[in-house]
C-alpha positions in Angstrom: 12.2 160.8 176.0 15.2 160.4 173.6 17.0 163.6 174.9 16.7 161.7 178.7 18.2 158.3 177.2 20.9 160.4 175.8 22.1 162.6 178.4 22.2 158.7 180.4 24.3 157.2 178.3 26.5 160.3 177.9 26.7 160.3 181.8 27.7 156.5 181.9 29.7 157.0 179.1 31.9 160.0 180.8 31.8 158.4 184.3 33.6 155.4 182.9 36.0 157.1 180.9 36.8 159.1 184.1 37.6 156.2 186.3 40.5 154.7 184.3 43.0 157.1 185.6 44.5 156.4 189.1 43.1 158.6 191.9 45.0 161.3 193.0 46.5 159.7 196.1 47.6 156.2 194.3 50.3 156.0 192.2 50.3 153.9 189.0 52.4 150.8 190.6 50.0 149.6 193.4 46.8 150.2 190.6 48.5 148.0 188.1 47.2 144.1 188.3 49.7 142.0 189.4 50.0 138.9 186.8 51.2 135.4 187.8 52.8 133.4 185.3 52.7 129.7 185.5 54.0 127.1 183.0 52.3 124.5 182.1 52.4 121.1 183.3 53.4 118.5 181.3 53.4 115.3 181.9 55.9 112.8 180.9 55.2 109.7 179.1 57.4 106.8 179.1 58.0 105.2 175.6 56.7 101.8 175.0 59.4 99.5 175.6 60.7 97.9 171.4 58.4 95.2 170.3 59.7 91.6 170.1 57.8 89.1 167.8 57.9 85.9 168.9 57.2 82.5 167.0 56.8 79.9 169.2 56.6 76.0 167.6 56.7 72.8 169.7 57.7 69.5 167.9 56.4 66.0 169.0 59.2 65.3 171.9 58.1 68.0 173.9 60.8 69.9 172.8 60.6 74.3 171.8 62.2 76.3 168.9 61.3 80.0 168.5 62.3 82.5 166.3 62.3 86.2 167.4 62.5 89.5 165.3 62.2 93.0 166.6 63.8 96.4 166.4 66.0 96.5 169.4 68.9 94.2 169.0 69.5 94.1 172.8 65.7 93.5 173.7 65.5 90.5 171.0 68.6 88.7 172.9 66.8 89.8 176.3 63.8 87.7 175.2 65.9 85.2 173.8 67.9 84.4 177.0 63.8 84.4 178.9 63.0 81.6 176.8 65.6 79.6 177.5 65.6 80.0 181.0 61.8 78.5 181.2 61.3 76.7 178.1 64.8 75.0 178.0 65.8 75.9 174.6 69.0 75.3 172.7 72.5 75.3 174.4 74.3 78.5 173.1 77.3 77.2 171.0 
């Protein structure tokens, strides 16, 4: 009984080595996988815009004051001019 599982797997074992190589009428170019490359996609993530702190203080006359502090010089006097515009802030000098 072990003799008949041998000679199988000897048989399997010969039959697959045998079918690697490229029969007679192919050549090796058309037997050869072709392989696709692609790149990977990546997607692109806007930066958050620079953070403005602002501290917002209202007196008794209805009047604003704010200070502002942030990273980005520009962003700060972006903010800045916002405020003035709806709250009605100081006057530039």
């Amino acid at each position: 009984m072990k003799a008949i599982w041998i000679m199988c797997v000897a048989v399997l074992i010969t039959a697959c080595g045998s079918s690697s190589s490229p029969p007679a009428g192919q050549t090796e170019e058309t037997a050869a996988p072709k392989v696709v490359v692609e790149k990977e996609k990546v997607e692109k993530v806007r930066p958050l815009p620079p953070e403005v702190r602002i501290k917002l203080k209202r007196d008794g006359k209805e009047n604003y004051t704010w200070e502002l502090s942030g990273t980005d010089a520009d962003e700060v006097l972006k903010v800045n001019e916002k405020m003035r515009k709806q709250l009605g802030g100081e006057k530039t000098r």
